[in-house]
C-alpha positions in Angstrom: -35.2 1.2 -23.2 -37.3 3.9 -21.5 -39.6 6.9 -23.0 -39.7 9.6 -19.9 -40.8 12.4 -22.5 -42.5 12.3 -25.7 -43.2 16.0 -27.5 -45.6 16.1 -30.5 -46.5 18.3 -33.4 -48.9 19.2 -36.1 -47.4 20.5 -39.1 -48.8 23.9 -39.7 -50.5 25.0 -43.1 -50.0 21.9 -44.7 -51.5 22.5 -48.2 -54.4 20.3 -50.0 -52.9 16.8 -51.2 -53.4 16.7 -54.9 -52.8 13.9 -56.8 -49.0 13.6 -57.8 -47.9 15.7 -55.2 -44.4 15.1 -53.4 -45.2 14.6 -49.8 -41.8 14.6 -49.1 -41.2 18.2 -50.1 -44.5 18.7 -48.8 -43.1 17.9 -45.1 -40.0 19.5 -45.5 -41.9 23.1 -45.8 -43.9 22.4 -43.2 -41.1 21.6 -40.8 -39.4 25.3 -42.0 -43.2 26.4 -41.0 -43.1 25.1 -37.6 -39.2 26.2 -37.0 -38.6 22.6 -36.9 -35.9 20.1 -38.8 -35.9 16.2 -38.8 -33.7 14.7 -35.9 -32.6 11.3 -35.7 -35.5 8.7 -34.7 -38.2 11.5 -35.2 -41.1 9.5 -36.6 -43.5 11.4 -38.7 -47.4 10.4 -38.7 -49.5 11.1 -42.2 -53.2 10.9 -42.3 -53.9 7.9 -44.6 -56.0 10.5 -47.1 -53.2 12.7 -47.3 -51.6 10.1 -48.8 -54.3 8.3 -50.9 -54.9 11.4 -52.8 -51.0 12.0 -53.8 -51.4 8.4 -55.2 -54.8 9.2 -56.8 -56.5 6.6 -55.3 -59.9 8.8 -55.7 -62.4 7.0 -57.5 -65.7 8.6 -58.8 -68.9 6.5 -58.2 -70.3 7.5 -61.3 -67.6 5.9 -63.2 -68.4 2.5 -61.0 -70.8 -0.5 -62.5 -71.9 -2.5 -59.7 -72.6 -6.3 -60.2 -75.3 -8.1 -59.2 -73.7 -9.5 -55.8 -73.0 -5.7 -54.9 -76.7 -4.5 -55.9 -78.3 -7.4 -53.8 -75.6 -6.7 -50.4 -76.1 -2.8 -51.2 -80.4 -3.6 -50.7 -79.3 -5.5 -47.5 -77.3 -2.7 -46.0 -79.2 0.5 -47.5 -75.7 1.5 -48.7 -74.8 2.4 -52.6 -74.1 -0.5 -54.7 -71.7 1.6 -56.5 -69.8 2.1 -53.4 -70.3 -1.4 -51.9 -68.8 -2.5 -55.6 -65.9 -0.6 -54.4 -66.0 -2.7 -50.9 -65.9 -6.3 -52.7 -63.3 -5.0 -55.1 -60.8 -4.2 -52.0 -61.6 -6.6 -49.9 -61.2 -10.3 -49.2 -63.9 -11.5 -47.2 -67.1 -10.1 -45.6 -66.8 -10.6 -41.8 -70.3 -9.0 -40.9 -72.9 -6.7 -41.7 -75.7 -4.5 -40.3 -77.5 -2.2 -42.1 -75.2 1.0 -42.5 -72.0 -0.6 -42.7 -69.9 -3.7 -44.1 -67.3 -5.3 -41.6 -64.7 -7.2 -44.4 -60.9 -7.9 -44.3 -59.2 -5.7 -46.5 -56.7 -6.9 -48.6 -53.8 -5.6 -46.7 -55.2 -7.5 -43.9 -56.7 -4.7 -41.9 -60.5 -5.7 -40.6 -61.9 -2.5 -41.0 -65.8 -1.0 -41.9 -66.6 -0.2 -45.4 -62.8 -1.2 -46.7 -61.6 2.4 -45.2 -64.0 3.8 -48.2 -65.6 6.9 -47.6 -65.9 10.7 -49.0 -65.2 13.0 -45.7 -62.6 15.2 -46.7 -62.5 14.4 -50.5 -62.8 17.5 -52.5 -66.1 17.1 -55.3 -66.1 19.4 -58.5 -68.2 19.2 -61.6 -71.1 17.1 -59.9 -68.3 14.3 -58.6 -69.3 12.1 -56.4 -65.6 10.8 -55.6 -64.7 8.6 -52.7 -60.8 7.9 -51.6 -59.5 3.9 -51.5 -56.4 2.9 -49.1 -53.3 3.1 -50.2 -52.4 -0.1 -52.8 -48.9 -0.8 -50.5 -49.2 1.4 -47.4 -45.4 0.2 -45.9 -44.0 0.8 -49.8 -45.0 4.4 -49.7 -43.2 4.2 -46.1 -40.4 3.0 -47.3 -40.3 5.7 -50.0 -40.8 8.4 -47.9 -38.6 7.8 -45.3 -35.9 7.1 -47.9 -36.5 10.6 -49.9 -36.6 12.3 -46.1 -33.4 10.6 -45.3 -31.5 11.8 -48.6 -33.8 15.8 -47.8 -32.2 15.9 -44.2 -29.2 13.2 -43.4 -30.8 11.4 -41.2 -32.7 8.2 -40.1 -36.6 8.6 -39.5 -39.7 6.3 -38.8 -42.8 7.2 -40.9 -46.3 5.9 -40.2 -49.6 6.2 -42.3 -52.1 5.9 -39.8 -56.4 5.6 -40.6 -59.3 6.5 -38.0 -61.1 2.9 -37.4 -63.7 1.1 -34.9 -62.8 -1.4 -32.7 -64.3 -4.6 -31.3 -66.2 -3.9 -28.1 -65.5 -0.2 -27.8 -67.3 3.2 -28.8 -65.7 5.4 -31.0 -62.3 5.9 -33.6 -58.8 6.5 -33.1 -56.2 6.4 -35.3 -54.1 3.1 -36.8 -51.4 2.1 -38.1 -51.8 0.7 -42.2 -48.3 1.2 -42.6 -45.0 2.1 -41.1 -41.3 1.7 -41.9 -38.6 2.2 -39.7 -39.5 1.0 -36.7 -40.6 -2.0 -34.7 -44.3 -1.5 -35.5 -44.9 -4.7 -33.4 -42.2 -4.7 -30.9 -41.9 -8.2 -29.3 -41.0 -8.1 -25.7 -41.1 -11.6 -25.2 -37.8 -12.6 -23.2 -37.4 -9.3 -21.4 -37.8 -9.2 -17.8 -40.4 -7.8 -15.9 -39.9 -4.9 -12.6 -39.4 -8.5 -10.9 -36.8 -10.1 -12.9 -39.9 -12.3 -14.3 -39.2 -13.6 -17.8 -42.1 -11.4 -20.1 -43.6 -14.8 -22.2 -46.5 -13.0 -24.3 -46.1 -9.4 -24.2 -45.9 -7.9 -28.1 -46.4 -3.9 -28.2 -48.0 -2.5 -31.2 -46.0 0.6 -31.5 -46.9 1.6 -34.5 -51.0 1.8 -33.4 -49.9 3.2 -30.4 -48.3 6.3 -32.0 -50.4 6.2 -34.3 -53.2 6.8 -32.1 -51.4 9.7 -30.4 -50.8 11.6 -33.2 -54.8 11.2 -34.4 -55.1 13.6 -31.2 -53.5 16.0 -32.9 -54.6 15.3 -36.2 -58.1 15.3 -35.8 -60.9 14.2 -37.2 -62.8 17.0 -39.5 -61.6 20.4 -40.3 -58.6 20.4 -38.3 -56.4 20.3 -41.5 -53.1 18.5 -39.3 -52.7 15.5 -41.2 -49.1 15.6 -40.8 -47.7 15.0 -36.9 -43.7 15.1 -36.2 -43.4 13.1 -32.9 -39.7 13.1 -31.3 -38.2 11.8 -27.7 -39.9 7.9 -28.6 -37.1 5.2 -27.8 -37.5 2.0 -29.6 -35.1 -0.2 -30.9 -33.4 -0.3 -34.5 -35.4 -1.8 -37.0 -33.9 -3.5 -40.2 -35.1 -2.0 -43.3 -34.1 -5.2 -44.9 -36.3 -7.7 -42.8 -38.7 -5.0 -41.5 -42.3 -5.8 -42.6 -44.7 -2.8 -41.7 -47.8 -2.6 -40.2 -47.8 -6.0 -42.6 -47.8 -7.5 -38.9 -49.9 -6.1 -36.6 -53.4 -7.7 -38.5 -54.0 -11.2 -36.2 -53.8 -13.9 -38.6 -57.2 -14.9 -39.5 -56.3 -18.6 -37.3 -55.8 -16.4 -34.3 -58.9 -14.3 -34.3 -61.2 -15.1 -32.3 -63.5 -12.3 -32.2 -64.2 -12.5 -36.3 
């Protein structure tokens, strides 16, 4: 199964998220904006915010009380206890620190600074001080959306929620996958053969980061306002909604990682 071409593009004008919004309708007028409909095995990429705030996962630090555990690690890292409250209350397990920032396993699994917490992009009235959470079940909202696009349009489509993150060993963000539905989003290769005829023994794709670090080209990273990227001409084999588990399993199991 080969990819010779892959075309992508930002949804133009896409409105600001509020909470409650249908993302779903959402996407469709954008599509009408760009002279675009869904195709089969299009797979549409939304900024992870985009969909935090239609879930209302906003949470205003001023409403937060943080414990004594998040005062004393907030003096540690010069960050706000109120916000490193929010850290400990997402999160399963501190993996390091440094002033400036908490490395911890999120709950979905994701190793990730700060828990994915942070303000950029998150509108403040009233004298707010309102930061944006993850999504609570990233491949659910997926699921949903790629569902209500399917019954919109008549046709079968992938959908990712991708985030900007760090990475071990190398400078700067790019964009990955928190959830996905309808597609591989860890593509084992293992039995296929090689140019050679070479039996492949280890090689696992994570398709789901990969496009989902395309699209972040597009989508940017501060005032771009393109959190929503339609990418078409991928090949990739059916997935089964039935078995599929997300970006569920692209996070190495704890046993595996070496670098934590």
């Amino acid at each position: 199964m080969k990819t010779s071409r892959m075309q992508m593009t930002a949804l133009p004008d896409m409105p600001m998220v509020q909470p409650g919004d249908d993302l779903a309708a959402q996407i469709a007028d954008g599509l009408a904006r760009a002279g675009e409909t869904l195709q089969g095995g299009d797979v549409l990429v939304l900024a992870q915010k985009i969909v935090s705030k239609a879930n209302n996962r906003i949470f205003d630090l001023r409403d937060v009380t943080p414990s004594a555990e998040a005062e004393a690690l907030a003096a540690e890292v010069d960050k706000d206890p109120r916000q490193v409250q929010l850290v400990l209350d997402e999160s399963v397990e501190i993996v390091g620190k440094v002033p400036g920032v908490l490395i911890v396993a999120h709950r979905l699994g994701i190793v990730m600074a700060n828990a994915g917490i942070d303000a950029s992009n998150v509108e403040q009235a009233d004298g707010s001080e309102n930061v944006l959470l993850l999504p609570e079940d990233p491949d659910e909202d997926c699921r949903k959306l790629r569902r209500a696009l399917g019954d919109r349009f008549g046709v079968e489509v992938a959908v990712i929620i991708n985030d900007s993150v760090g990475r071990a060993w190398r400078q700067g963000t790019m964009g990955l996958a928190i959830g996905s539905a309808g597609l591989p989003a860890l593509w084992d290769l293992r039995g296929e053969p090689d140019l050679y005829g070479r039996e492949l023994l280890v090689s696992e794709v994570g398709l789901a980061d990969e496009l989902s670090s395309a699209a972040s080209i597009l989508q940017g990273q501060g005032n771009q306002g393109q959190p929503v990227v339609l990418i078409r001409g991928v090949q990739f084999p059916d997935s089964d909604p039935d078995s599929e588990l997300g970006a569920s399993a692209l996070p190495r199991p704890p046993e595996q990682d070496m670098f934590r």
